[in-house]
N, C-alpha and C positions, 0 to 999 in steps of 0.2 A: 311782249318779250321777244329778241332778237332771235331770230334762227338762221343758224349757217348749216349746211349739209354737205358732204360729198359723197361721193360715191366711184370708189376706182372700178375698174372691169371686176378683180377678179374675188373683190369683196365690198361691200355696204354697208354705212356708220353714219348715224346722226350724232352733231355735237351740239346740246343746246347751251347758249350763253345765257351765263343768268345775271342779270344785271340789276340795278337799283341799290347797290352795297354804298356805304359810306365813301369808297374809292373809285367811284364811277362805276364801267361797263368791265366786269372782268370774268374769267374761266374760270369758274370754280370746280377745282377736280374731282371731289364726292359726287357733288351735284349732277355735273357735265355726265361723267361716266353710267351713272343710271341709266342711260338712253342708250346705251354702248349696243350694236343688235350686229352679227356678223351670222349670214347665212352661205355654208359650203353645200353645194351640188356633185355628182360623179369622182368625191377622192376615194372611195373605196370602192373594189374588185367584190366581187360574190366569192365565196368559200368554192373550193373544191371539193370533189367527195374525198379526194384522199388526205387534204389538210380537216377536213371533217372527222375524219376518222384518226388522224393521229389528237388531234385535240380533246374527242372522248378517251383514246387510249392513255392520253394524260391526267384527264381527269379521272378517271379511273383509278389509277397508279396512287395516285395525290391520296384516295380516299381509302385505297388499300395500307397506304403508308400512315397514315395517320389513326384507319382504327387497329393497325399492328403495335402501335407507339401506346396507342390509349390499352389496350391490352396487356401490355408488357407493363404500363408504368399499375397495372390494378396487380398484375399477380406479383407484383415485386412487393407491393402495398400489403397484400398479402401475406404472402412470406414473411415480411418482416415482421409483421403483425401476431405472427406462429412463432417467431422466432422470441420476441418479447416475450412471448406468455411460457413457451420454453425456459427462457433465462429466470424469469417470476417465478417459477414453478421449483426450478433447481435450487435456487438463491432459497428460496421460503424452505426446501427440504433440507440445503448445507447448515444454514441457521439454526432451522430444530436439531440437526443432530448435535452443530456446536454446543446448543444451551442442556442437552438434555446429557454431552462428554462434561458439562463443566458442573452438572447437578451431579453425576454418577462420580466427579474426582471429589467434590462437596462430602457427600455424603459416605463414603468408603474412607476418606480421610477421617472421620471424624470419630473413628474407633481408637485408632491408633495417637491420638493426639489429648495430653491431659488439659492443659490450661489453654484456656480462651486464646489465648496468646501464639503459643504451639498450635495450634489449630491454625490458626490465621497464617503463620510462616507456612507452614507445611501446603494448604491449600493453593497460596500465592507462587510459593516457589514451582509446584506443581504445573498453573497456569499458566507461569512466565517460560518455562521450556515448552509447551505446544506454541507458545506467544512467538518465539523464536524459531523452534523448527518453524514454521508457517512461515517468517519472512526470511529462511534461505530456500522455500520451497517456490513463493514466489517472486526473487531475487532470478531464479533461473527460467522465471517464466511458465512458474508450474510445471515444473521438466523434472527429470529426478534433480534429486539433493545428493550432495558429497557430505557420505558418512563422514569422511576425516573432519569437514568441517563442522559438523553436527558436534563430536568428540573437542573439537577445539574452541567452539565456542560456548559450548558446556562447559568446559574445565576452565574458560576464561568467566565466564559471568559467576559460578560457584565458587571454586578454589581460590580463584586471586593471583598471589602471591604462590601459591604454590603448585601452580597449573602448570611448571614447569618441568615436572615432575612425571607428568602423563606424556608416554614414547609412542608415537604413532608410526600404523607400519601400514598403510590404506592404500589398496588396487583400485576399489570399486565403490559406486555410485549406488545407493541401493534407493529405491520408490516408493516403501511404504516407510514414509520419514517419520510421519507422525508419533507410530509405534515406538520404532525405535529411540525418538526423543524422550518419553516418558522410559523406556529402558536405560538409557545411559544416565539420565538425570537420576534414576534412584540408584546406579549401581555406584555413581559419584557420591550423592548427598552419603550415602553408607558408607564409603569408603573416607568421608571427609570427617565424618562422626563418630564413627565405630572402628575404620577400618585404618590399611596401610598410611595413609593421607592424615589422620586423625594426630600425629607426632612429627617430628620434623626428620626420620629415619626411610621409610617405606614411597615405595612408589608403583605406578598401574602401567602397565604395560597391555598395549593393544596389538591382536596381528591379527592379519585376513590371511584367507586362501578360497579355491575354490575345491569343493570334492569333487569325484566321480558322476554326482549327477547335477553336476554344474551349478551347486547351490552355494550361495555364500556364507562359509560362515567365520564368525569371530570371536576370539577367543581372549578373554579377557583373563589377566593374571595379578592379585595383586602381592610383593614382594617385599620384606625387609621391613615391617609394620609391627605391631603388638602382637602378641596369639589372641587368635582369633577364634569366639566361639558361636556357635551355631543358636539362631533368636528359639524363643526357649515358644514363640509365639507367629503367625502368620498374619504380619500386617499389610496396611494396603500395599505397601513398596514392596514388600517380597513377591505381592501376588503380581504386582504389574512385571516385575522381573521374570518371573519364572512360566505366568500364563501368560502374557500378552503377545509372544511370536506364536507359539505354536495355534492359540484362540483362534486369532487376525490375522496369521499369516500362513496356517496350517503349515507351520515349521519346527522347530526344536529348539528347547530350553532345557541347559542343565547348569546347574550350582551346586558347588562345594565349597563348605566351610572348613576348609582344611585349618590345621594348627597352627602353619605358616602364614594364611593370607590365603582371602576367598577367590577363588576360579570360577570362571564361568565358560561355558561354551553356546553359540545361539547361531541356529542356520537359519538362513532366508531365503526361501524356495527362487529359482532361478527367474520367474516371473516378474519376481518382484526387482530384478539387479538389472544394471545397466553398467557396460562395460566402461573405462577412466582410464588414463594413461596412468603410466605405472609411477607410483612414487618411491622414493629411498625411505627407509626407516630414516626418522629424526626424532631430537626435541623439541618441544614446543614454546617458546619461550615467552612467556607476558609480564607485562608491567603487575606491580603488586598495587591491591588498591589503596587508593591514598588514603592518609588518614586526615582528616578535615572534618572541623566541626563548626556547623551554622553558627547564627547570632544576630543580633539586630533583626528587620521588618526583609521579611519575603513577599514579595509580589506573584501572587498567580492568576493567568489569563487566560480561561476556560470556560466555553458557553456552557459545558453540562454540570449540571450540580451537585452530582454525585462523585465524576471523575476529580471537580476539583476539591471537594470534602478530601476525598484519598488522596489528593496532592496536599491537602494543611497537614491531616496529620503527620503524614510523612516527612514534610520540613519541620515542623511540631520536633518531632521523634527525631528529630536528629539535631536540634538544640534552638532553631528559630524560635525568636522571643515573640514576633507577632506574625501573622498571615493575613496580607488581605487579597480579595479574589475578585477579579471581574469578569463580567461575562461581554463585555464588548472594547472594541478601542476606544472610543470614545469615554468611556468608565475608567481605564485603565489609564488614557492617559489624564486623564482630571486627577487620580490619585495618585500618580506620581511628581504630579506637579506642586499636588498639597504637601504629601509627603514624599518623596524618591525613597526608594527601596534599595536596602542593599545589595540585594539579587532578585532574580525574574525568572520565571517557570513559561513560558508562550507557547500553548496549545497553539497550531500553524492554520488551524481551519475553524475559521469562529463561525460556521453558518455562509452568510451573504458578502464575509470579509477575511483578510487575513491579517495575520498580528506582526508582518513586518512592519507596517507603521509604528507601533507600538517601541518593536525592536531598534530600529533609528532613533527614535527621542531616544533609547537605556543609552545608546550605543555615546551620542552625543554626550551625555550626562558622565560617560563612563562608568557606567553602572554594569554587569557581568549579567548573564543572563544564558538561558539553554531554549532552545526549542523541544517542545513535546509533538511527536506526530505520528498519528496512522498508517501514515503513506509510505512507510517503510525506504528503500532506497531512491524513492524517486523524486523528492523532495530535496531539492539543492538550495542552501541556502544563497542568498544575494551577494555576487563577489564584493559591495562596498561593506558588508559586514563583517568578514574577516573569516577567522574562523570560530565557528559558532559553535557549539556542543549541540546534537542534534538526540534526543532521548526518544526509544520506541515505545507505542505504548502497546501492552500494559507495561506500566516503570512500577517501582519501588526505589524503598529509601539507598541502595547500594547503587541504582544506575544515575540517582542523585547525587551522590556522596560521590560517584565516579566524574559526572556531567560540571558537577562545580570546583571539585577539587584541582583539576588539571591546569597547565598554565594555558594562556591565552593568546596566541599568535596575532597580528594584526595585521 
């Protein structure tokens, strides 16, 4: 085998040719380079002590800085680790008190209500105003709630049509909302059954102020109604009216069943308020609700089984001839392909999916349809959909009757 060599001064390489290939004597560059051998003498200088010693002072530094980093990233791990079980901890005890406020309004309802039927309004109604205080309490960010709106959209979900009627006169913002939603919902529902509100004559007048020791109170007046007589009996609604501030809030309740139309007065310890810029006495002015009755096949699109059972019969109940239900898009849309629905119920969170696909094929087909959803304001429908009826839940048959009845913009 051929060998050529060189060698310059200031380095040394052997190139060996490998020859015998089909193409005669040629270089093969793999081959060739194996032999590759370069030996350097004198390029490098000996360390000094002082480049010695900045070069530990770096290494040093390097191993300070890195287990500061490994430190910092365990007690953040930490923390957060506290923090989860914190959150787990609060969520497990919010939860129990929610089921154990929804067993205690269960249960305390169930004196005052004859027929199964009565029961079931009464309980529901009950649930759907903590259902709504909750989402303008966290509308605000869990921050206080504006009683005026608490008062408005009471009178807008119950009265209807005749929520025009309730004059608000609201300075302030008060924090224990909860309470007072179940106070205004029964001091409405009574006023809408029994009371001022009960005829097309009477109406409820609201006004704030604050006293002497900077507590808020309000005083409810109702006017120009039937004579009004005092319950001959103490049911759950009177009790939540008349105990629920002073219990919860260590504040004050009073009621009078005057001749004219029931008064009330109710403070709310200054703790509980938050100051609001001032508003003028007005009206309140709402649409009346429509009058609209189902028919043909309702489509409902709900992974849980139970929430959609409570959505059949509620289109059931309000004149839908059939209901069918699916618990995924892919189910839902296979049934409207067999059969298209006249209208459409879409739970917005199926699990692992959401049911705007679902809403695109109604939407093509022109089929009318509402969204059902949890997630309260923060759920924006898809501007190619138009405008969509978005229903909170818990729903009932009137936020249906309201969600289908309206027209539909595109």
């Amino acid at each position: 085998m051929p060998d050529l060599s060189y060698s310059p001064m200031a380095t040394q390489f052997d190139v060996i040719i490998i020859g015998g290939g089909p193409n005669g004597v040629r270089l093969t560059p793999r081959k060739s380079f194996e032999a590759w051998r370069e030996v350097v003498h004198g390029r490098s200088l000996p360390w000094t002590d002082a480049e010695a010693r900045t070069a530990e002072a770096l290494r040093v530094t390097l191993l300070e800085v890195i287990l500061r980093l490994s430190d910092t990233a365990e007690r953040e791990r930490k923390e957060a680790q506290e923090r989860q079980e914190l959150l787990i901890a609060e969520l497990n005890h919010r939860v129990r008190n929610i089921l154990n406020l929804i067993r205690g309004v269960v249960t305390q309802s169930r004196a005052s209500a004859g027929e199964a039927e009565d029961f079931t309004a009464v309980v529901g109604d009950r649930i759907q105003a903590l259902a709504r205080a909750h989402d303008q309490v966290t509308s605000a960010n869990c921050g206080p709630g504006s009683l005026a709106e608490l008062l408005t959209v009471e009178a807008s979900a119950y009265l209807g049509a005749k929520a025009d009627r309730v004059v608000l006169d609201v300075l302030l913002e008060p924090q224990a909302f909860t309470t007072m939603a179940l106070v205004v919902h029964e001091l409405m529902t009574n006023s809408a059954k029994y009371g001022v509100l009960s005829d097309s004559g009477g109406r409820v007048d609201v006004r704030w102020e604050r006293d002497e020791f900077d507590s808020l109170v309000m005083h409810w007046a109702e006017t120009g109604g039937p004579a009004v007589k005092a319950p001959t009996r103490r049911g759950f609604g009177s009790t939540i009216i008349e105990r629920s501030v002073p219990y919860e809030l260590k504040g004050e309740a009073e009621v009078r069943y005057a001749l004219t139309g029931l008064t009330g007065r109710f403070s709310i310890p200054a703790a509980f308020v938050r100051a609001a810029p001032p508003r003028a006495v007005r009206a309140v002015q709402f649409e009346a609700v429509p009058s609209f009755s189902f028919g043909g096949t309702a489509l409902v699109v709900e992974d849980n089984m139970i929430i959609a059972l409570e959505a059949e019969e509620a289109l059931t109940a309000l004149g839908a001839d059939t209901v069918d239900m699916a618990a995924s898009v892919r189910e839902a849309l296979r049934l409207i392909d067999v059969s298209p629905p006249d209208r459409a119920l879409l739970d917005v969170n199926l699990g692992s999916e959401t049911s705007v696909a679902v809403a695109r094929r109604l939407a093509e087909l022109g089929i009318p349809f509402a969204f059902a959803t949890g997630y309260g304001e923060s759920f924006q429908v898809p501007p190619d959909l138009g405008d969509v009826p978005v229903i909170k839940k818990p729903y009932g048959a009137d936020s249906l009757r309201q969600a289908f009845g309206r027209p539909r913009t595109h």
